[in-house]
Each structure stands twice: as C-alpha cells, then as structure tokens.
C-alpha positions in Angstrom: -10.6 -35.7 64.0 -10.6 -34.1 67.4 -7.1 -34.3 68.9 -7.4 -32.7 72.7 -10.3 -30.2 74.2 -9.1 -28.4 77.1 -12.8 -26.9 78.5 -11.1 -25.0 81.2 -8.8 -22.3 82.3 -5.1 -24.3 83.0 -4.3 -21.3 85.5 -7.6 -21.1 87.4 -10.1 -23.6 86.2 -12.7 -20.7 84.8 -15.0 -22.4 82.3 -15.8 -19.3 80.5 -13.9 -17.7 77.5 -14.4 -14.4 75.8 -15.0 -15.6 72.5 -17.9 -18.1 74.2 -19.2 -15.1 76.0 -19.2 -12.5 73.6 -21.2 -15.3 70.8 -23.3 -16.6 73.7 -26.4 -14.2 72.8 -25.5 -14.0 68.9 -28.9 -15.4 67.0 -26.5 -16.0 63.8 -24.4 -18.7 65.8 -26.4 -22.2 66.1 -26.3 -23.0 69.9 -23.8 -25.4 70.2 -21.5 -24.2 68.1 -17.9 -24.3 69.2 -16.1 -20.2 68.6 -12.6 -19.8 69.6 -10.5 -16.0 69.2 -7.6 -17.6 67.0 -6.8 -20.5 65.1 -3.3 -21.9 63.7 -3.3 -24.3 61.0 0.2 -26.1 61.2 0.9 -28.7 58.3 2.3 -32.0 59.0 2.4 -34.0 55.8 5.7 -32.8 53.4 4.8 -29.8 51.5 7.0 -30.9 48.2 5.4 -34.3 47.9 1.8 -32.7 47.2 -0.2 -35.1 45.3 -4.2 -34.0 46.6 -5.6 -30.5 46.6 -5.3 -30.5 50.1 -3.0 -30.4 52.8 -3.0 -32.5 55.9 -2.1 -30.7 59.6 -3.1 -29.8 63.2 -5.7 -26.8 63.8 -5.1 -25.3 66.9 -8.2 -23.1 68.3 -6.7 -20.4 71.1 -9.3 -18.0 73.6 -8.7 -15.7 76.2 -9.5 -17.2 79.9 -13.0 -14.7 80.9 -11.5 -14.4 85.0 -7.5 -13.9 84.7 -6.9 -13.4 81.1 -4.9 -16.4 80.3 -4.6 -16.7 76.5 -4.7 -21.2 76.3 -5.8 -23.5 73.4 -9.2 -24.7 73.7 -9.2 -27.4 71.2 -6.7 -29.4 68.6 -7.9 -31.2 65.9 -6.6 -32.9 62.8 -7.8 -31.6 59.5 -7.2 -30.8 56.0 -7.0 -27.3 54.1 -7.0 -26.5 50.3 -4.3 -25.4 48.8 -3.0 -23.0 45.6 0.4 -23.9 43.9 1.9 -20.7 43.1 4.9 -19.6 41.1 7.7 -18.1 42.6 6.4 -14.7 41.4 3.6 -15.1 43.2 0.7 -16.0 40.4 -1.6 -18.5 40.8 -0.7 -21.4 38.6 -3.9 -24.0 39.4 -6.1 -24.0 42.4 -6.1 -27.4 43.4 -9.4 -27.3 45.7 -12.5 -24.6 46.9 
C-alpha cells in the first residue's frame, strides 16, 4: 500500500533522479517501472509476537536528486517481508516464508 511519492527534488524541484536516468535506456527494465538507489525496510508490527512468516513494516525507496545531488526518499509504502527464525548461534531453525 503506497504511503507517500515525492516525484520531485525537495531542494530544487528537479524531476529527474540518477537511478531513473541511468535505467531509462535499460531494455531489461519494463517502461514504467519504478527504480530507486536504496531501500530501507523498517518493521512496525512487534517482532516477539511473530505468528505469520512474514513481517509487517514501512519500505522507504531513497535516490540521488540528477541537478544538486540531494539524496531524498522517492516513495514509502507499506509492505510485508519474509522472515527466518534463527537461534541465538546464528542457525537457521525454520524458514517461515520464500
């Protein structure tokens, strides 16, 4: 579920991004396709009450402004990510989605 889309530059209002530019002539990426330079997963549901094999939290999409260099997020969005339950030593001990 989209959250917020910021198409533009906060600082000067450029519509362009590097990651946009650079994929704009890439024949592997569907036209239309939204590319961002980072992304941040942040989880927002309680870790220790995990009862699905997924995990509920806010994907942040960052990009580089293509004029001044102003590093902004592009996009927010709520969304869900598999998760492992691991033992303390660091084994896998079920993969609870793929």
């Amino acid at each position: 579920m989209l959250i917020a889309k910021f198409s533009k530059c906060p600082i000067c209002g450029c519509k362009d991004t590097v990651c946009r530019l650079a994929c704009a002539d890439d024949a592997s990426i569907p036209k239309g396709t939204f590319t961002s330079l980072e992304k941040m997963f942040t989880p927002i549901q309680d870790m220790t009450k995990l009862i699905s094999s997924s995990i509920k939290g806010i994907l942040c999409h960052y990009d580089v402004c293509a004029k001044c260099g102003h590093r902004y997020c592009t996009q927010a969005e709520i969304t869900s990510m598999p998760v492992e339950i691991r033992h303390q030593s660091g084994s896998v001990i079920k993969t609870l989605a793929k």
